[in-house]
Residue, then its C-alpha position, 0 to 999 in steps of 0.5 A: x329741697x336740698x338743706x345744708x348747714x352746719x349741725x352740732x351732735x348727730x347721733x354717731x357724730x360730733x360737730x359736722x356740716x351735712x347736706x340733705x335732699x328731700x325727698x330722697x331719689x333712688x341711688x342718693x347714697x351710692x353718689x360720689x362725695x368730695x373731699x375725702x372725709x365726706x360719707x354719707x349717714x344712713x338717718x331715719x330711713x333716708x342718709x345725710x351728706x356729712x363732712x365732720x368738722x374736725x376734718x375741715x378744721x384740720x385740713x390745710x383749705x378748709x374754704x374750699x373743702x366746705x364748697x367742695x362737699x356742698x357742691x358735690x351734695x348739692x350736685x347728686x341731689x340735684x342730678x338724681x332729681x332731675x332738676x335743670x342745671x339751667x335754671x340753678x342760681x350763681x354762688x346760691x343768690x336767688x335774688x336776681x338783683x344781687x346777682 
């Protein structure tokens, strides 16, 4: 399970998107995360994919830094997990009729 959204008060940050892939493979953290402002967390024994809010809020493409940071979280959860890439869904539509 891959879980991302938006988050208000994290412990050691304010208002963030995050990302989060349960259960965690090995090598998560060590993962690439775009755009720059993105870390990963250590949380609980486990680390969440963040992207503060302020960042995104000042950034000249805040669109496109979001779907960047969600793809890229998305992207090493579902490499390390050997999930197919065949069988990922268009723009996250699951439903084949709104596809």
């Amino acid at each position: 399970m891959i879980d991302m959204t938006a988050v208000r008060g994290c412990g050691t940050i304010d208002q963030a998107f995050y990302s989060y892939t349960a259960p965690e493979p090995d090598g998560l953290a060590d993962r690439p995360l775009e755009p720059t402002a993105a870390r990963w967390l250590p949380q609980r024994g486990s680390h969440l994919a963040v992207l503060p809010y302020d960042a995104v809020r000042r950034s000249p493409t805040p669109h496109e830094d979001i779907q960047t940071f969600f793809a890229a979280a998305y992207r090493a959860g579902a490499d390390l997990a050997g999930w197919p890439a065949e069988r990922e869904c268009d723009h996250g539509i699951t439903d084949p009729l709104l596809a």
